[in-house]
N, C-alpha and C positions, 0 to 999 in steps of 0.2 A: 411365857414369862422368861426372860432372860435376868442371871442373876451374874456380877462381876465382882466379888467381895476380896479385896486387897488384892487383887493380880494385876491392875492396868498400871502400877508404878513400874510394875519388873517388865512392861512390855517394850521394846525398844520403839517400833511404829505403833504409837499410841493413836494417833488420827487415823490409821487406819482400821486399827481394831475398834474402835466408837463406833466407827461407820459400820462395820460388819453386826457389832451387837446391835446397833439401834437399827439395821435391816431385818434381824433377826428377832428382834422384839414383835410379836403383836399386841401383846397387848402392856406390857411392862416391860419397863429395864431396871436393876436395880445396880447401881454401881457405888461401891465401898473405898476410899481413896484416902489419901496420907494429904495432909493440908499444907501447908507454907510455915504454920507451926509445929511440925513433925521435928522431934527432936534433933535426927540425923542430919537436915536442914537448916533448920532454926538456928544452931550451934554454929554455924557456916558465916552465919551473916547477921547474927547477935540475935537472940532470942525476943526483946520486947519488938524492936520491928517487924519482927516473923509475924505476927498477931495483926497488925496492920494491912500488910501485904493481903490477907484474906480478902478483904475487901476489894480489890481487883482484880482483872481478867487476867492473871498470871501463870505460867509455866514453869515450875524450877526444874533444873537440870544438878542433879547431884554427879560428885564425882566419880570414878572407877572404883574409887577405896571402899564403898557402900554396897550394903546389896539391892539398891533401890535405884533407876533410873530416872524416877522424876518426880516430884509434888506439884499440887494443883489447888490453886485456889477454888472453893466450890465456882464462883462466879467464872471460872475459865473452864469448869466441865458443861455449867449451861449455857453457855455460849455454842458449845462444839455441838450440843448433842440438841438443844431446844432452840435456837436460833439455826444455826449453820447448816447441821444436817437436817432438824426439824422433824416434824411428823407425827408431833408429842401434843398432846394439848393440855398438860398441868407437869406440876412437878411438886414433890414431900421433900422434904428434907429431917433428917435424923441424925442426931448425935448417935457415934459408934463407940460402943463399946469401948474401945481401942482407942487411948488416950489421943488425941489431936487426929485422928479421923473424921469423916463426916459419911452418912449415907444419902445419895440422891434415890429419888425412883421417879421415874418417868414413867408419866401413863399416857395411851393414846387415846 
């Protein structure tokens, strides 16, 4: 079981570190992320459209002033990890804790 709980925003190569965890996964991944309604974001580019944005296969890129390099819609983490790279054959999904987070887990 592979666990990634709030670190993949601070990652600078994020596609490449999915790839490394979901190689590393046998039998689970579990990855914790900051959504498109993440305050730090959200405030960026008006707050109600942030909410919307979720719904698609989106990337944000936050600026340098932040401590965070990027938000993700969930629908653009399974894309990379359950489509792209693949090898998964279900996925859970969980509200985090952690206001405007989400948790995926991919299982094979």
């Amino acid at each position: 079981h592979v666990f990634m709980l709030n670190v993949l925003h601070h990652v600078k190569d994020f596609h490449s570190f999915l790839a490394k965890a979901c190689s590393l996964a046998r039998k689970s991944l579990a990855i914790e992320f900051p959504t498109l309604s993440d305050a730090k974001f959200a405030q960026a580019i008006g707050h109600p459209l942030a909410g919307l944005l979720n719904w698609l296969p989106l990337i944000g890129a936050s600026s340098h002033t932040v401590d965070q390099a990027y938000v993700f819609s969930p629908k653009a983490i399974e894309n990379i990890c359950f489509r792209e790279i693949g090898g998964f054959s279900r996925i859970a999904r969980f509200k985090s804790p952690l206001k405007h987070r989400q948790i995926m887990v991919f299982h094979r």
